[in-house]
C-alpha positions in Angstrom: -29.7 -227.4 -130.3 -27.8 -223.8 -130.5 -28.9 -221.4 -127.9 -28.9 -218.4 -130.7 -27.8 -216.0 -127.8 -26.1 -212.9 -128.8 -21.9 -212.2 -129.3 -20.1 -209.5 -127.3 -17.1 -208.7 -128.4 -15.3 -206.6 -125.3 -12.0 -204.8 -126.0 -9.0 -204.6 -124.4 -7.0 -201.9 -122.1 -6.1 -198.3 -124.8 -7.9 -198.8 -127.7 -6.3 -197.9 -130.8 -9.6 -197.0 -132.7 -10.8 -194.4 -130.5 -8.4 -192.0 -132.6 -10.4 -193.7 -135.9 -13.4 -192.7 -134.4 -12.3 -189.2 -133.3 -11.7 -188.4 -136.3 -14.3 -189.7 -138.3 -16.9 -187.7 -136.3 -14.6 -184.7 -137.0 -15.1 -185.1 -140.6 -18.7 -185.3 -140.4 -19.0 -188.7 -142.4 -21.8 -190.2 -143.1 -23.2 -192.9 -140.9 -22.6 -195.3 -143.6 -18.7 -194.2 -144.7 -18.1 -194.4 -140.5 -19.7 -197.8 -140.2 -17.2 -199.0 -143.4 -14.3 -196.9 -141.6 -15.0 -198.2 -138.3 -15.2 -201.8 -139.6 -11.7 -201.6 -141.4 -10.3 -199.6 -138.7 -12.3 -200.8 -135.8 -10.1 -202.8 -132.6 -11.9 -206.2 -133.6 -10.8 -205.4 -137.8 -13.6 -206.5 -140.0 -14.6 -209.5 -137.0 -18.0 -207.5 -136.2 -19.7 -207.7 -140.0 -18.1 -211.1 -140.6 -19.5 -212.5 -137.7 -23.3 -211.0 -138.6 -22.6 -211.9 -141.9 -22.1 -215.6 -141.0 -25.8 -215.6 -139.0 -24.6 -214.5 -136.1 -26.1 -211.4 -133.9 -23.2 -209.8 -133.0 -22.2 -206.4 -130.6 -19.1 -204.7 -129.8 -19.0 -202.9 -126.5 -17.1 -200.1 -125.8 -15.7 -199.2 -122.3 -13.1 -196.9 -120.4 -9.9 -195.9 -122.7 -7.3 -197.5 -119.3 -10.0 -197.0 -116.3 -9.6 -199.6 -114.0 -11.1 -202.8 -114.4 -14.3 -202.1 -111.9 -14.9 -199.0 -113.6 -14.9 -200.9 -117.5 -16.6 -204.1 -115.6 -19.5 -201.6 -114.4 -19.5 -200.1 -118.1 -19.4 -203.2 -120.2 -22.6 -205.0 -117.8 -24.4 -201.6 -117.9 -24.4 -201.7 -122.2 -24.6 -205.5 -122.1 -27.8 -205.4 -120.1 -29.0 -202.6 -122.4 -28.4 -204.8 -125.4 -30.8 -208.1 -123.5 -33.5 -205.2 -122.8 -33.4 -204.1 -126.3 -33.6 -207.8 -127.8 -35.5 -209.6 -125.2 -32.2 -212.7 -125.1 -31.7 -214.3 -121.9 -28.2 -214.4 -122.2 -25.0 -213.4 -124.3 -21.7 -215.0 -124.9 -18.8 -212.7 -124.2 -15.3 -212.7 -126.3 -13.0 -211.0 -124.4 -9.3 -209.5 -125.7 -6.8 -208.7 -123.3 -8.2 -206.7 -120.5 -11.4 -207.1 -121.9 -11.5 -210.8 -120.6 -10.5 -209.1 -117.2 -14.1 -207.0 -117.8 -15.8 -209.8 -118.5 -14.9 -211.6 -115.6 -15.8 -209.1 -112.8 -19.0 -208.1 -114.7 -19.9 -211.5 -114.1 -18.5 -211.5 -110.5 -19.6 -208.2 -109.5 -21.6 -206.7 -111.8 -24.3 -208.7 -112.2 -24.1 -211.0 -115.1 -23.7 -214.2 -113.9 -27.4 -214.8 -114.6 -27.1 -213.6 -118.4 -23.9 -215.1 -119.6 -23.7 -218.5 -121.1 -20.0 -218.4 -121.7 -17.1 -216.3 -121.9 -14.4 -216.4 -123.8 -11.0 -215.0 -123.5 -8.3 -214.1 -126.0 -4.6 -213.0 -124.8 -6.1 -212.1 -121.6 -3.5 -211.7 -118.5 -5.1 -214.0 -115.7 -2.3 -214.2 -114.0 -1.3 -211.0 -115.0 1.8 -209.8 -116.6 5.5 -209.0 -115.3 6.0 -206.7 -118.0 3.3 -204.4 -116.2 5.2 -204.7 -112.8 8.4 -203.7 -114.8 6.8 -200.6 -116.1 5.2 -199.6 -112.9 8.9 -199.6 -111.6 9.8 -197.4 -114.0 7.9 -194.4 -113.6 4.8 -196.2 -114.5 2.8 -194.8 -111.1 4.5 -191.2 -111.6 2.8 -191.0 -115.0 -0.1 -192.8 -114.3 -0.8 -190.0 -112.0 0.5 -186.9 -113.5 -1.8 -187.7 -116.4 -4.9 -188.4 -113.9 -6.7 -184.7 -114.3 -6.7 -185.6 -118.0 -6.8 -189.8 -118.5 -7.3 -192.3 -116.4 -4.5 -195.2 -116.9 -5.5 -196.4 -113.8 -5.6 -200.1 -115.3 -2.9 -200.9 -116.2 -2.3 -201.1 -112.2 -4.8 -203.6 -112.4 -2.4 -206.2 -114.9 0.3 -206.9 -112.1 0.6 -210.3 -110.9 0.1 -210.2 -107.2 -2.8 -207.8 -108.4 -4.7 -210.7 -110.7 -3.6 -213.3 -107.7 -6.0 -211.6 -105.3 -8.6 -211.1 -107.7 -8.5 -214.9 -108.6 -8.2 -215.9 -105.0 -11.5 -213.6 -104.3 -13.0 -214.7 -107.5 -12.8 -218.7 -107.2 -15.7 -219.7 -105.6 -18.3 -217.8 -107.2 -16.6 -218.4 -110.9 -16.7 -222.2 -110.1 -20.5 -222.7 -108.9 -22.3 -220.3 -111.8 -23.3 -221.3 -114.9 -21.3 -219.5 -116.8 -18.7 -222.1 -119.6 -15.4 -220.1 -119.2 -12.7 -221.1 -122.3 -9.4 -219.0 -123.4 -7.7 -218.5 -126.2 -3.9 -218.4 -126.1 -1.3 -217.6 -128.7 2.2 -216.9 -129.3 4.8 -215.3 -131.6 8.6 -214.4 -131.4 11.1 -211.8 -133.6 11.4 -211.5 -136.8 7.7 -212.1 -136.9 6.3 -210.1 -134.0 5.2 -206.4 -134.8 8.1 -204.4 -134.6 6.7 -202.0 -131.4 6.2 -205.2 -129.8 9.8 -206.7 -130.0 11.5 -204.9 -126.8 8.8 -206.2 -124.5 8.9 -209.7 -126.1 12.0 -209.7 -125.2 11.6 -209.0 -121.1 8.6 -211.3 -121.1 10.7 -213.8 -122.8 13.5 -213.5 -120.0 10.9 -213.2 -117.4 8.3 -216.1 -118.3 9.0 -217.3 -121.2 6.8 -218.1 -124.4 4.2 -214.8 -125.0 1.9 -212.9 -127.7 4.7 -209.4 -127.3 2.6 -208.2 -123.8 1.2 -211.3 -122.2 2.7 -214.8 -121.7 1.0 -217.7 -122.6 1.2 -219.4 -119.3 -1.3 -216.0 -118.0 -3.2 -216.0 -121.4 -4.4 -219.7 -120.5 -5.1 -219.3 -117.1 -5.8 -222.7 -115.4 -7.5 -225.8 -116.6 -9.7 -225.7 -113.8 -11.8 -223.8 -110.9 -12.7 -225.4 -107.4 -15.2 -224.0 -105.3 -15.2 -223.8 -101.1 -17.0 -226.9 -101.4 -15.0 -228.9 -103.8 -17.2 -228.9 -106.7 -14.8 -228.4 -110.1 -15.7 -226.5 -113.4 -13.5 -227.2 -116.3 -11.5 -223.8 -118.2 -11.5 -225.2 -121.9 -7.7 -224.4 -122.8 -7.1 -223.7 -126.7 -4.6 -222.1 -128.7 -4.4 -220.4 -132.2 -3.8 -222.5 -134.8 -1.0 -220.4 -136.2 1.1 -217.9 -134.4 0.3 -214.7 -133.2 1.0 -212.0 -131.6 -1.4 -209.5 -129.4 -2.3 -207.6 -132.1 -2.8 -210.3 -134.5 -5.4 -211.6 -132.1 -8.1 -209.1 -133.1 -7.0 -209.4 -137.2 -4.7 -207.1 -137.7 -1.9 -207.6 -140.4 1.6 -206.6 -139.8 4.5 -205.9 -142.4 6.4 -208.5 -139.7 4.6 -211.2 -141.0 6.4 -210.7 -144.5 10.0 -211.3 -142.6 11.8 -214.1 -144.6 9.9 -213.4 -147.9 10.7 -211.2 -150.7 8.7 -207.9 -150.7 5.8 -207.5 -153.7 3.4 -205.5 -153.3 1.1 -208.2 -154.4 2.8 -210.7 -152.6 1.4 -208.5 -149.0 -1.5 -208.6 -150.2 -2.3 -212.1 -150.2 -0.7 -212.2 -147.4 -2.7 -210.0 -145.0 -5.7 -211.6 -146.8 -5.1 -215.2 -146.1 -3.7 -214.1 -142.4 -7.2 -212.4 -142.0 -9.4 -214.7 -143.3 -7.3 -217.2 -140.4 -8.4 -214.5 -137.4 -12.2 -214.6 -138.9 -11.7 -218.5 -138.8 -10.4 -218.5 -135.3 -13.7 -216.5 -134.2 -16.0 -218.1 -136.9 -15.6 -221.6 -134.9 -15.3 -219.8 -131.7 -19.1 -218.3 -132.5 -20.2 -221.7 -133.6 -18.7 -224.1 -130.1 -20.1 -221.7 -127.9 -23.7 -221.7 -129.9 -23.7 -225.1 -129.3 -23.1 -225.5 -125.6 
């Protein structure tokens, strides 16, 4: 029988659409040209309005640009209890990307939520965090991180370090494995020529440091652990999956990349079909996604 509770989708760590959304409301559009903007342009492309298209009640959150992940946790239960109050639901399922699967988690351990969330689900999310993070803390990473603290908080991206996510797991354990909430993660991969171009230099220290990753979080981090074991022994099950095709951390959300053309002779028509079939792939990944976690 499906459960009809509602999606979240919570973004990850620096946003990309904020600047979409800056600068729509500077040109005074209409609520109706923002809403198609923000759906073309928005960090989840075109997922929101498929999903509600296909039945299902869906919400993106919005939280802290790089705030730490307390702060975005705090932020993310605050609008996700807003959302039950305005609806009268019990209970939402939550689809983290990235960091976003870090909010969900300590929403639910901190915050509050445990009670109303049936599942969560994670996509590229650093659990075990990321070296890639403790190599650009090393260099200058903390400097600029607080230089820039008067006028942007990138506090967390001192959050994605791996002795950082060890603790937070460690404290985390018990009360992930005796609440009700279904946990399940979504892990994908994708190497050079095909990987976004921007991506390509930290694919390649990843790659060297732990091996097989989406261009800013390895695989062995995006899926976690199969399992969670409380003080008293009982055991929850993680359900591990993985894209059906690869992709990188920007693919994830449905975004197309010229990178995905590498190989293939360049038509214009040609990239179209492309990033059409790609995306209609991503909406598939999250169509099924909206339909398991219905039916738990």
């Amino acid at each position: 029988m499906p459960n009809h509770y509602p999606l979240i989708l919570a973004h990850g760590i620096a946003r990309f659409d904020v600047i979409t959304e800056s600068m729509a409301r500077r040109w005074k559009m209409t609520l109706w040209d923002m809403s198609r903007v923000f759906d073309r342009l928005h960090y989840f492309k075109g997922l929101q309005s498929f999903l509600r298209g296909q039945g299902f009640e869906t919400y993106a959150t919005t939280v802290g640009f790089a705030d730490v992940v307390d702060t975005r946790a705090g932020q993310l239960a605050e609008q996700i209890k807003t959302i039950l109050a305005q609806t009268g639901h019990a209970k939402v399922h939550i689809i983290g990307h990235s960091m976003g699967g870090l909010d969900g988690r300590q929403a639910i351990v901190d915050k509050g939520l445990a009670a109303h969330v049936a599942s969560l689900t994670t996509i590229g999310t650093p659990h075990l965090g990321t070296s890639l993070a403790e190599v650009g803390l090393g260099l200058g990473g903390v400097q600029a991180i607080e230089a820039l603290r008067p006028y942007l908080d990138l506090g967390g991206f001192r959050n994605l370090p791996r002795d950082v996510r060890r603790a937070f797991n460690e404290r985390a354990r018990h009360a992930e494995a005796t609440n009700e909430v279904i946990y399940q993660v979504y892990a994908s991969a994708q190497a050079p020529p095909h990987l976004f171009r921007p991506l390509h230099l930290a694919w390649q220290i990843l790659h060297n440091l732990e091996g097989e990753n989406d261009g800013l979080v390895p695989v062995t981090s995006q899926l976690w652990q199969n399992e969670l074991v409380s003080n008293g022994g009982r055991v929850k099950p993680i359900r591990q999956r993985h894209f059906p095709f690869p992709a990188d951390h920007l693919n994830q959300t449905g975004w197309w990349d010229l990178e995905e053309l590498a190989g293939l002779r360049f038509w214009l028509r040609e990239a179209r079909r492309q990033k059409q079939d790609f995306e209609a792939r991503v909406k598939a990944v999250y169509l099924q996604i909206a339909h398991d976690v219905q039916a738990l």
